[in-house]
N, C-alpha and C positions, 0 to 999 in steps of 0.2 A: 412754509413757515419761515417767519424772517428768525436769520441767527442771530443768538445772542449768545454775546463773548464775556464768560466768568472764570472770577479767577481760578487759577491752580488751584487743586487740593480744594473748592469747594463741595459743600456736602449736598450732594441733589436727593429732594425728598419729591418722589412722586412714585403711581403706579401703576402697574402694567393689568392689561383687563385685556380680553378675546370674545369676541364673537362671531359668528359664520364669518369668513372671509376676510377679517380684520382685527388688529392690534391697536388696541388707543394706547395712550402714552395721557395723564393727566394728572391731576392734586390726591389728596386724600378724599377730599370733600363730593369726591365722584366726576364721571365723564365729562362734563362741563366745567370744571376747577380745572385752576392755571396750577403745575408744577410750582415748586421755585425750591432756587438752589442761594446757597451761604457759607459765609465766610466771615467770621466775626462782625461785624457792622455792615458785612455787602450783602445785600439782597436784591437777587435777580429773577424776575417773575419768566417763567417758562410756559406761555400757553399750551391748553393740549393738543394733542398730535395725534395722528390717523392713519392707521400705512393700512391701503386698499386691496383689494382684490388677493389675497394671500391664498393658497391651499392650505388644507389642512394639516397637523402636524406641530410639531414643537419650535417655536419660533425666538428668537431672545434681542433685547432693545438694550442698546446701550449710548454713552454720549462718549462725543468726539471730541469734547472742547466746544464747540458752538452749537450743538444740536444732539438731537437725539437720529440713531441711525440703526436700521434693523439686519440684523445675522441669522441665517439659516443655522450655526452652531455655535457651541458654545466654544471651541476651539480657536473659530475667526475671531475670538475679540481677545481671549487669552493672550494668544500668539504675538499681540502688538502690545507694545506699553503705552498707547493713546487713548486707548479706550477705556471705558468705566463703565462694566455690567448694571444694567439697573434693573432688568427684570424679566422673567421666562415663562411664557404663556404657554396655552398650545389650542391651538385655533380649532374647533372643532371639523366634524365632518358635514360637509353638505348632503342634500340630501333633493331639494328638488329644485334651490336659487341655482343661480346664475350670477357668474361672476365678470364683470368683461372692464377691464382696465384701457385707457389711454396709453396711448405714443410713447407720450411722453413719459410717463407715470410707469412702462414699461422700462425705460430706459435710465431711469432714476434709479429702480430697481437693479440694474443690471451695473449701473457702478456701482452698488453698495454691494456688490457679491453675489447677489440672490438672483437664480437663474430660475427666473419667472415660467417664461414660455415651455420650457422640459421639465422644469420641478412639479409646474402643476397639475394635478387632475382632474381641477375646474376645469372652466372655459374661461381660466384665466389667460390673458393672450392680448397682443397690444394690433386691436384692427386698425389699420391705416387707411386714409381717406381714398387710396387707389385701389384700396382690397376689391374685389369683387363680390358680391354674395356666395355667387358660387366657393371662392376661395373660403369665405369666411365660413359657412357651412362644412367645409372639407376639412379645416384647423381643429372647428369645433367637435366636428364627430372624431377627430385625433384623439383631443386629451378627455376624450372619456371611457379609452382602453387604456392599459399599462403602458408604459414604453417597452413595449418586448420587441424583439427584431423584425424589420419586414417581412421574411421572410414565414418566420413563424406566424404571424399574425395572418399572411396571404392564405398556409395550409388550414390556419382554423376557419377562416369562412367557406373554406374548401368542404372541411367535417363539418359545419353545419347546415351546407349545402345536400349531403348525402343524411342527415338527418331529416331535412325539409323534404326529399326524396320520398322516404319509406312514411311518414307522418300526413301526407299529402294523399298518399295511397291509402292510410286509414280513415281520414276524413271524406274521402270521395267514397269508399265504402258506407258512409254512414249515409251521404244523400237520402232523399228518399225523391218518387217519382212527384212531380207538377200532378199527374193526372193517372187512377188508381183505375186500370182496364174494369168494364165490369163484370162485376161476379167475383171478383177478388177481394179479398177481407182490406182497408185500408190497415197501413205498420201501425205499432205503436209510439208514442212520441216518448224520446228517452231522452229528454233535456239533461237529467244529471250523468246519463252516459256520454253524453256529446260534450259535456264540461270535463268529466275526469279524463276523455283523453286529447282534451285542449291540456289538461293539467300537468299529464304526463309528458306530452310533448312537449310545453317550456320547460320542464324538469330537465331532460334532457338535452336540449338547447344551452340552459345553463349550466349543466354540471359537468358536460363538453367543453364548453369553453373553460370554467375556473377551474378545469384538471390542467390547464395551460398556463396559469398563474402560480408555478411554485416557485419560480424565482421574485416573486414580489409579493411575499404571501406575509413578510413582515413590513412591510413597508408601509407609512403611515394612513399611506392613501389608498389601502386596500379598502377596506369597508366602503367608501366611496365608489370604489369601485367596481365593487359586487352590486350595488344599489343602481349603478346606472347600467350595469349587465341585465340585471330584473327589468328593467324601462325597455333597454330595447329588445327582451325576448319577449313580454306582454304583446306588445306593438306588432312584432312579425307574427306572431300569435293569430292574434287579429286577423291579421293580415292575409293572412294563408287561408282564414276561413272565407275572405272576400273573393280570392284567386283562385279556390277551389269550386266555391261558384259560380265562378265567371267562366270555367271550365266546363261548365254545361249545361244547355238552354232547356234541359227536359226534369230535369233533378237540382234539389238543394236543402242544404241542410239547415237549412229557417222550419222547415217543418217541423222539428224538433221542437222548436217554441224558447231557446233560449237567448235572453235579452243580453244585450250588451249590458248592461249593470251588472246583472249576475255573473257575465262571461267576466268584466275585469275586478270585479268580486272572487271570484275563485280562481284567476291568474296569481290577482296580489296575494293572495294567501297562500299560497304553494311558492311562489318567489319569494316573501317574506321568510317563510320558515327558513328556505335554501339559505338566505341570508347569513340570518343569526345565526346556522347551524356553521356554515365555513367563517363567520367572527367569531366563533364560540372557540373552536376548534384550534384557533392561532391567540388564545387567551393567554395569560400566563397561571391563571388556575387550572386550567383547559390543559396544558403541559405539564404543569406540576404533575395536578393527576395521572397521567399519562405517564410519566418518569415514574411517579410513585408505584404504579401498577407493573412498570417492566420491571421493576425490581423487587417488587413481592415475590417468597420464596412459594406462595399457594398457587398449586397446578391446578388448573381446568380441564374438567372434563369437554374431551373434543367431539361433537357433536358428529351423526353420519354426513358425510358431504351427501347433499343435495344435489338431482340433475341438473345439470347448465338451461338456464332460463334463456327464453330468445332475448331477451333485456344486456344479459351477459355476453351472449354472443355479439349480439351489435354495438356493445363498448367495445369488443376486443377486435372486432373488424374494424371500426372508427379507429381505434387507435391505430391498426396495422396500414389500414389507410393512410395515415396522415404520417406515419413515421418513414412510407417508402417514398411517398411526395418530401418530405427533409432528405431521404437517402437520395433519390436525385435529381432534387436541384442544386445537391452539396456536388455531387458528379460530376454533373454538365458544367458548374464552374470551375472542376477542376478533374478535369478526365484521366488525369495520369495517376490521381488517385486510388491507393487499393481498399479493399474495406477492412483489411489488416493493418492499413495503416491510420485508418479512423479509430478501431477497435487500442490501439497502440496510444494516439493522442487522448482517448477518452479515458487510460488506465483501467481498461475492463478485461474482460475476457471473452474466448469463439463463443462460449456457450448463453454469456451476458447479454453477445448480440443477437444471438437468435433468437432468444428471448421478445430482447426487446422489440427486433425487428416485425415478428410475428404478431406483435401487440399484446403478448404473455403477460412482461413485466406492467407492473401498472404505473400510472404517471406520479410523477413525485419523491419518487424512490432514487439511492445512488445514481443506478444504471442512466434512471432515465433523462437525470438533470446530466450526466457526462457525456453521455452521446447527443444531446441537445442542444451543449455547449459546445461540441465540435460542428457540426453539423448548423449551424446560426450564428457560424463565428465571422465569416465569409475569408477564414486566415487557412490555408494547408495546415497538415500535423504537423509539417516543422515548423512551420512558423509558430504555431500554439505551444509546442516545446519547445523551441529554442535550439534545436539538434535535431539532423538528420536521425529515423529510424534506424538502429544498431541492426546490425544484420546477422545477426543472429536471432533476432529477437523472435519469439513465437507465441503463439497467442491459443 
């Protein structure tokens, strides 16, 4: 957009609008109306404007004196007395577009403040004409996980490794034979049993990994990012069912009769609910409620505990699993390391850790976000505090 220089203290009348992936800037008269800004007898026509490829989230436009230029907060234009707020949107969430910005348009971005490439959880991302596909492919499947640490991020493909495990074992039990010896009754075809435990097993797949998202569980680009969790569990989904076929030339489970329609008909609908149900849950009515309930003085009757389900055992083994792959690779990088002195930087306690270590405690909770935070920090306990461990100190 060419700039245009008005004066001081002129009144800029235009407005700010959002849609997936973008902010306009234009008149009253709607997206296609020029702005314009005044000053007693000056009038300056301000064409509209279009900032591209944005994540979701609350966005805010303001002028510089010759243009209009976009801020990630409402702090960045405060902060300066050059700027003049003109309007605060908030871009919705994606859901199955695709975002993919230029170079340059990347780097436009990056002098006005907005850190494009990590803020987003598109595939907002500025491909360069040397990129590879390979490259580009690898960027891409990036920004459609959090930015959680490497580290962590390595252990969850690891748990959903050992879920693909024990679910592959179910599926192969379901086969059935090519060819029924004779004299034997041919099985019965269970198409809606072979769906519900495709169902259960993206169930699982998903609620593995976004037990791992509790540090970006307010963050705007959550909901996007449970949606593109759902895509790629559907997909390995699938997938497993092709692999587990391909695992045996005498058996398979197409005997069952059920169609790919139906199968990603009743993925989407078990990942949908999973959805809405962890958006719901990070609401702020969702919390209210929630607050309002801890602090009702009406006691509930507590129901018998129930025997431990094999369902429950194999969260608490996944979690034990993946919490002693954090315990050491945190080690191996630092071997002088005690676990007294993790337990010490995380401000828990012996009995906190063995908890947690055991896969007891569940994800989300104190314990589990403080030892999570040491242990993916890639800093020593003293570095994390600031001070060597007092030596006295006991845990």
């Amino acid at each position: 957009m060419a700039k245009k220089i008005i004066p001081p203290g002129a009144a800029i009348y235009a407005t700010v609008t959002a849609t997936n992936g973008a902010v306009h800037v234009h008149g009253v008269g709607g997206r296609n109306t020029s702005a314009v800004a005044r000053k007693g007898a000056v009038e300056v026509v301000l064409p509209p404007t279009t900032f591209e490829g944005l994540p979701p989230g609350n966005w805010h436009v303001a002028w510089d004196g010759s243009g209009f230029i976009l801020k990630p907060t409402i702090e960045s234009i405060q902060e300066t007395n050059h700027l003049t707020l003109i309007g605060s949107v908030t871009v919705p969430p994606f859901h199955k577009e695709t975002a993919v910005i230029t170079a340059s348009k990347a780097r436009e971005y990056a002098a006005a403040g907005i850190d494009v490439a990590s803020a987003s959880a598109l595939l907002v991302m500025a491909m360069t004409a040397d990129d590879s596909k390979e490259q580009q492919g690898k960027r891409i499947e990036e920004h459609k996980r959090p930015p959680l640490a490497g580290i962590l991020l390595d252990q969850i493909d690891l748990l959903l490794y050992k879920v693909d495990q024990r679910h592959y074992k179910h599926l192969a039990g379901m086969q059935v034979a090519h060819e029924i010896p004779p004299g034997e009754p041919r099985p019965p075809k269970m198409p809606a049993q072979l769906l519900n435990q495709l169902q259960w097993y993206a169930s699982v797949l998903f609620t593995r990994e976004v037990e791992q998202y509790g540090a970006v569980r307010t963050d705007a680009r959550y909901e996007y990012w449970l949606s593109q969790l759902a895509d790629r569990v559907a997909a390995r989904v699938v997938d497993a069912v092709d692999q587990v076929d391909k695992g045996s030339t005498t058996a398979s489970l197409k005997y069952h009769g059920l169609h790919r329609v139906e199968m990603d008909a009743g993925l989407n609908e078990t990942l949908s609910a999973l959805v809405r149900k962890y958006v719901w849950e990070q609401s702020p009515e969702f919390l209210q409620m929630k607050a309002q309930m801890a602090e009702s003085p009406i006691v509930e009757a507590v129901p018998a505990p129930l025997p431990a389900s094999t369902v429950a055992a194999d969260e608490q083994a996944d979690r034990k699993a993946l919490r002693e792959s954090l315990r050491d690779s945190y080690r191996a990088m630092f071997p002088d390391v005690k676990i007294a002195d993790i337990i010490w930087a995380a401000k828990q306690t012996r009995r906190e850790w063995t908890r947690w270590i055991a896969g007891e405690a569940k994800d989300g909770l104190k314990p589990d976000r403080s030892f999570r935070h040491v242990l993916t920090s890639g800093k020593t306990p003293e570095k994390i505090m600031g001070k060597p461990r007092p030596t006295k100190y006991t845990v």
